[in-house]
N, C-alpha and C positions, 0 to 999 in steps of 0.2 A: 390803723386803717390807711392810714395816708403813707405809712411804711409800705404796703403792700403796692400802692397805686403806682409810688415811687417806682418800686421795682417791675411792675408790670409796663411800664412807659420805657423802661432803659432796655429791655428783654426785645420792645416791640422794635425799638431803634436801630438795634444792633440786628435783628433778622432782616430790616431793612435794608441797612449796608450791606449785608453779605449778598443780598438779593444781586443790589448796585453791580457790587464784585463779579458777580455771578455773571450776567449781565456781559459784564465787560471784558470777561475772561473769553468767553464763546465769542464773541464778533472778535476779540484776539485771535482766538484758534483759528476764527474764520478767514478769516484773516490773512494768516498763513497758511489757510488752504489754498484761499484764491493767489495767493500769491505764486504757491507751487505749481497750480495748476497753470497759470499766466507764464511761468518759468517753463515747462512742460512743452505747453503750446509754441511757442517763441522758439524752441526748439525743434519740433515738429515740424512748423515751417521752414527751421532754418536747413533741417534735412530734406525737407521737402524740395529747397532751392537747392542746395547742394545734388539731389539727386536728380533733377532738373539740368544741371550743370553738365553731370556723370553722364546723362544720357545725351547729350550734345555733342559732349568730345567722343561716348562709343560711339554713336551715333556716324561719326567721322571714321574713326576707327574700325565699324563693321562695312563700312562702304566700303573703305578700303579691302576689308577681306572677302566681300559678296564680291569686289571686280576679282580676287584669286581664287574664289571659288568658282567666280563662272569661269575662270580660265580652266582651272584644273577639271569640272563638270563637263567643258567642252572637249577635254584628253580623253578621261574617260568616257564619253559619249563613244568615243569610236573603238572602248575594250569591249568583245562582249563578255555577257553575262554567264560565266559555266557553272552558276552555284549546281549543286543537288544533281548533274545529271551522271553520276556514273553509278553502275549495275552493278550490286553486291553479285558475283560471279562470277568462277573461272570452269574451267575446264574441264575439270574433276565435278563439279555438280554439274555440266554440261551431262559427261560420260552417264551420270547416278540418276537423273532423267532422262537419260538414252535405255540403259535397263530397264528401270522400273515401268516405262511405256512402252517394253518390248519393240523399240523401234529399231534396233538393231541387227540389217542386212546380211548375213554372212554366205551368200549367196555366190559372192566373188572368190572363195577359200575352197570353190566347188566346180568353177566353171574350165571349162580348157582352154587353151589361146587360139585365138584364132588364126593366128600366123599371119598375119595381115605381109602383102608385098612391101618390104620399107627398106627404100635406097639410099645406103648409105653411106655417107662418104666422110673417113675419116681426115681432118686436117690437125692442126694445130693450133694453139690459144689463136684464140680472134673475140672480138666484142659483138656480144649478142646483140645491142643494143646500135650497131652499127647495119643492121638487117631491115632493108626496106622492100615492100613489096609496090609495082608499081606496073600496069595489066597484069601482062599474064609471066612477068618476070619478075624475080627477088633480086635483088644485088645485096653484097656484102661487103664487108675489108678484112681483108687479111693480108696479116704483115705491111700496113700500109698499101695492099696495094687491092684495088676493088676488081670485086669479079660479077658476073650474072649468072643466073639457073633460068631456063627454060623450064617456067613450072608444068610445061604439059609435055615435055617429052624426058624432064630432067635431065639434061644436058646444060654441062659446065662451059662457060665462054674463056676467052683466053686474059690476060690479066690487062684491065683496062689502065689506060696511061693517066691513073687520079690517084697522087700520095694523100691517102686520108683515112683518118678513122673515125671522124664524123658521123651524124645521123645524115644521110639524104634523104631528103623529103619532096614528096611529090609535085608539082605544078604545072598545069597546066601539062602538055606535053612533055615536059623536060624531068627530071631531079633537077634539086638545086640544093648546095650544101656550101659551108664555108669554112676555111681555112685558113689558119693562123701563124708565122714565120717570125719569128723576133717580132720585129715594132709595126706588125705589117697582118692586116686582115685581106681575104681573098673573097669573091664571091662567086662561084663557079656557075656554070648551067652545063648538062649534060644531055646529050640526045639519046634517049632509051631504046632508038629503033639503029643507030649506028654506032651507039653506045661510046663517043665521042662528046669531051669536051666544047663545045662550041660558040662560048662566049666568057672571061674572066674578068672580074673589076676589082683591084688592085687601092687598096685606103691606106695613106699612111696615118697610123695613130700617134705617132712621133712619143711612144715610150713602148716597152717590153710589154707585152701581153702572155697569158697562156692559154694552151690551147683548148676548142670549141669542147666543150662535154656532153652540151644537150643544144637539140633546134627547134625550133616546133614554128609551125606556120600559123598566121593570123591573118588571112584573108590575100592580101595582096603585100605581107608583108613576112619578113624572114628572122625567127628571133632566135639569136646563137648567145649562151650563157659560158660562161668558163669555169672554171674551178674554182682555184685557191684565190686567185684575183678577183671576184664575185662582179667582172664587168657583162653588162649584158649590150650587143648590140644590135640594132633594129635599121635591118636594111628595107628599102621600099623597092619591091622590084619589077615593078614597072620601068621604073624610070633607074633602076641599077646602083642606087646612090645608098650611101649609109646617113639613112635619118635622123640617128638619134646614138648616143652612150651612156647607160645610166651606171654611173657607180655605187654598189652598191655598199661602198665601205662609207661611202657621203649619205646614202640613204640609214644606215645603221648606227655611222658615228662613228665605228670603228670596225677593223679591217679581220673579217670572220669567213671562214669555213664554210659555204653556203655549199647543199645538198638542194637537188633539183626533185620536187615530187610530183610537178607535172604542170600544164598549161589547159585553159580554159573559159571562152570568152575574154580575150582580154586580160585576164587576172594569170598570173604566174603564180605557184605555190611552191615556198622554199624553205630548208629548214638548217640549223647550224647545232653541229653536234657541241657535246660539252656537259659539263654537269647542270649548268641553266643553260638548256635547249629551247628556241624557240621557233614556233612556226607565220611562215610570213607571206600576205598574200600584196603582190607587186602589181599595180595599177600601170601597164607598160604603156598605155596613153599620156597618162600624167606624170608616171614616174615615180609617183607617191605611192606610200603602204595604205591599201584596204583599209588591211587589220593587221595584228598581231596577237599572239595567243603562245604566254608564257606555260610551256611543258613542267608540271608538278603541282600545279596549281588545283586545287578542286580535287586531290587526289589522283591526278591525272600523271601519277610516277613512269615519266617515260621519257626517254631520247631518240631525237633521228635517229636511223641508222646509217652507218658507216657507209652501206651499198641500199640503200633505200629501192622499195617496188613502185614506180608509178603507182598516185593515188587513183582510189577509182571515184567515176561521177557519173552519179543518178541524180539527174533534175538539179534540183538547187541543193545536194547535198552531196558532199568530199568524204569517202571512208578509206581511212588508212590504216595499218599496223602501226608502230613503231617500234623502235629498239627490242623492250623486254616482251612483244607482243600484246601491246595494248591495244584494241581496236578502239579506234575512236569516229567517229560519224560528227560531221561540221557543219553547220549553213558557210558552204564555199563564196557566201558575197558579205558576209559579218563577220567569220570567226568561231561563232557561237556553237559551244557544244551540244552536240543534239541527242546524244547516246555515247555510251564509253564501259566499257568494260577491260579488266587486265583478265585475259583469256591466258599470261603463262607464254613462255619462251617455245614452246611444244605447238604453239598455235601459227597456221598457216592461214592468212587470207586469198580464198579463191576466185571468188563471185559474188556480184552484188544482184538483187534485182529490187525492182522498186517494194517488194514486199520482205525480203529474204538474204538474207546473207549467208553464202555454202565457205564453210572453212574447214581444215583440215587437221587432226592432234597425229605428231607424229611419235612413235613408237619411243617410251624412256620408263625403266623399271620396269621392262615384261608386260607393259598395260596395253592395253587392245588398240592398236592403230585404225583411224575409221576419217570419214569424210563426211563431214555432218552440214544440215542445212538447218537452217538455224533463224525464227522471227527476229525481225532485224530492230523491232520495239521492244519487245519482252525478252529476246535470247532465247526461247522456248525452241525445243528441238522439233521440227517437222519431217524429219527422217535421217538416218545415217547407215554409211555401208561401210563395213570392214574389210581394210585391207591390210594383207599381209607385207613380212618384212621391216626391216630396219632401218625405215625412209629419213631425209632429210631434207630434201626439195622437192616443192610440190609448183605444179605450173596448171592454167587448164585453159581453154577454149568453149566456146557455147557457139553452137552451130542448129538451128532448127528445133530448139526446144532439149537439145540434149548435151551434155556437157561433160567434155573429151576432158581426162584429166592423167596428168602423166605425170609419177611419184619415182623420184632420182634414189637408188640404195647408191649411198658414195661412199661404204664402210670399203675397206681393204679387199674383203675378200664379193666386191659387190657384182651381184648377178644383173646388174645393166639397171633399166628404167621401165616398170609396170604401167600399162596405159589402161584404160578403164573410158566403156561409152555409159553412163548413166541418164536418165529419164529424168532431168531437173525438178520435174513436177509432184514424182512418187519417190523417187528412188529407188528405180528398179533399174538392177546390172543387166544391159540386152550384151556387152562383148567385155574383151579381156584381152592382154596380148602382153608382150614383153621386147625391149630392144636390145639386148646384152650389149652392143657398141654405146651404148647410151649409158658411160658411168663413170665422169668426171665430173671432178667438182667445181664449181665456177661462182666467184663470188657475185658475179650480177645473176645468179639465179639460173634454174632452166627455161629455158625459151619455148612459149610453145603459142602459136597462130594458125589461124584457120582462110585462107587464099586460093582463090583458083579453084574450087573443089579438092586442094590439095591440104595435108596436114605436114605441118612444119614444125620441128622440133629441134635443141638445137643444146648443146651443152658446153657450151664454147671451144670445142675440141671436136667437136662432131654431128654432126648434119643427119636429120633422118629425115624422111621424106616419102609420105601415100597417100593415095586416093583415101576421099574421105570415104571411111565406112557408112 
């Protein structure tokens, strides 16, 4: 018995101690839990300070790049925005919705000419773009040397004593135009009724210039552009002086090809040809770029052209061609493109009006040559008239709701220049005509203006001239 008690007393001892063990092992383990977790934590914070730290010095670090962002945010504030704006369409789905809406005129493949009386007078090359009208008289140059039309009885004057092939531009009483000699700018005034020089102001710019390309007036001011030298200068002519010279190889940064696309408000619009073409609109008060608006960008595959057509401008909007026949439509005070379509090399711009743009596809592969007018939002065709022949210049005038349009055949064997009066509104053919002496080609284009009740036509080689129909 007391064997057993033995045993039962040493059995209870020893579950004792392992209990003990037991015990001591766990608040071990725990031990090292809290220890890890203590470890863990201490770490925690010590990243937590370290990324305390990180954000201090970016902190320094993004300040510095929020001041080059605002710089670079303030560049581009003055690009605009041309995402999304160009019009899946050309020319050929123009023509395939000209069919399928039987809107297709061929009325004019019908009618007889009407022989209209047209005076004309052959000369030799001269610049279209040298043709100013001013009452009831045009002046031109040729061969350097200027002459006048009596638009009412068409009668040639004798050759005015003014070497230039400048644009003259109207003022007040006078022309006034200016002219370039080596290192040496002119500023002429002419009297229109004695057709006499009557006053010259003589600037030296004291280096080489070239000569005037384009002029255009701005109130009581005279702005003359040059070619290949991109100088523009700003005479004030009241007072006769030359106000201002902007270079525009200082405004560009380097020394570029400027193409002239036309003046407005204030804003000059110019463009440099090349494979990165861009267009640029000249703040001639400040001196400063507007805008600028890199060509290729947004799908916009295009270049100045070589002999560019003045842009046209409706309201607060600039619509051009360019090179491969891009139309493109602008806010002429941003940049910003407002509509853009590649209409194709075949495409003529005619007319703009505030709802409508009329353009022209000329004759390539046997396809039906026609004169289509065209929503200037959607591109949707609102009528078109066909016309015949092998055209490649196309010019027009809009007189009274109706729009005179004279198409140049310049092929070899060309039967002169088809004139056409059309109903802007419907497209209906009311006449038709032809000028056989009207059939040179000319790289600023055909000329055609509406003056005096007279129609002026002009293919740098030859002069037509009628009462308007």
């Amino acid at each position: 018995m007391k064997k057993y008690i033995t045993v039962f007393a040493i059995l209870f001892t020893c579950s004792f101690i392992l209990m003990g063990c037991s015990d001591d092992s766990e608040e071990k383990t725990n031990g090292e839990e809290n220890i890890a977790e203590g470890t863990e934590n201490d770490d925690q914070q010590d990243n937590h300070e370290s990324d305390n730290e990180d954000t201090v010095d970016n902190g320094t670090q993004d300040e510095e790049i929020s001041g080059d962002d605002e710089k670079l945010q303030e560049e581009e504030k003055n690009q605009p925005d041309n995402t999304g704006k160009l019009i899946d369409t050309d020319i050929d789905s123009v023509y395939e919705d000209i069919v399928q809406n039987e809107l297709l005129n061929e009325d004019a493949m019908e009618m007889e000419n009407s022989n209209l009386d047209w005076n004309v007078t052959e000369l030799a090359s001269f610049s279209n773009k040298s043709i100013t009208f001013h009452k009831d008289k045009a002046f031109f140059t040729y061969y350097m040397g200027t002459y006048s039309i009596n638009m009412k009885d068409i009668t040639y004057s004798e050759e005015i004593d003014v070497e230039t092939d400048a644009q003259m531009v109207s003022y007040e009483d006078n022309l006034v135009f200016l002219q370039t000699d080596k290192g040496e700018v002119y500023l002429h005034f002419l009297d229109t009724e004695t057709e006499k020089v009557i006053d010259t102001t003589k600037h030296d710019l004291k280096k080489q210039t070239d000569s005037i390309s384009n002029t255009f007036l701005y109130g009581n001011k005279l702005i003359g552009i040059t070619g290949l030298n991109g100088d523009i200068y700003i005479f004030d002519l009241a007072s006769k002086s030359l106000e201002n010279i902007i270079s525009m190889e200082k405004v560009l940064g380097a020394k570029t090809d400027i193409n002239t696309l036309g003046f407005d408000e204030g804003l000059l619009y110019m463009g440099n040809m090349g494979i990165n073409s861009f267009l640029y609109a000249l703040d001639v008060d400040t001196g400063e770029l507007a805008w600028e608006l890199e060509l290729g960008e947004e799908d916009i595959y295009a270049q100045v052209p070589t002999y560019p057509r003045e842009a046209v401008f409706m309201g607060d909007s600039m619509h051009i061609l360019l090179e491969n026949k891009a139309y493109v439509e602008l806010d002429k005070n941003t940049g910003e493109v407002l509509n853009a379509a590649e209409f194709g090399v075949t495409a003529h711009l005619l007319h703009v009006t505030e709802e409508n743009i009329i353009m022209a596809h000329e004759n390539m592969n046997e396809e039906n040559e026609y004169i289509v007018s065209l929503n200037n939002k959607t591109f949707e065709p609102n009528w078109a008239v066909r016309v015949d022949g092998e055209h490649h210049d196309y010019s027009a005038a809009v007189h009274d709701d109706y729009l005179y349009t004279s198409v140049l055949n310049r092929s070899l064997d060309s039967d002169g220049t088809d004139w056409y009066k059309i109903d802007i509104h419907t497209g209906e053919v009311l006449a038709t005509d032809t000028i056989e002496e009207l059939q040179h080609q000319n790289a600023e284009g055909l000329f055609f203006e509406i003056s005096n009740e007279r129609m002026f036509l002009s293919d740098g080689s030859t002069l037509a001239i009628t009462p308007i129909e």
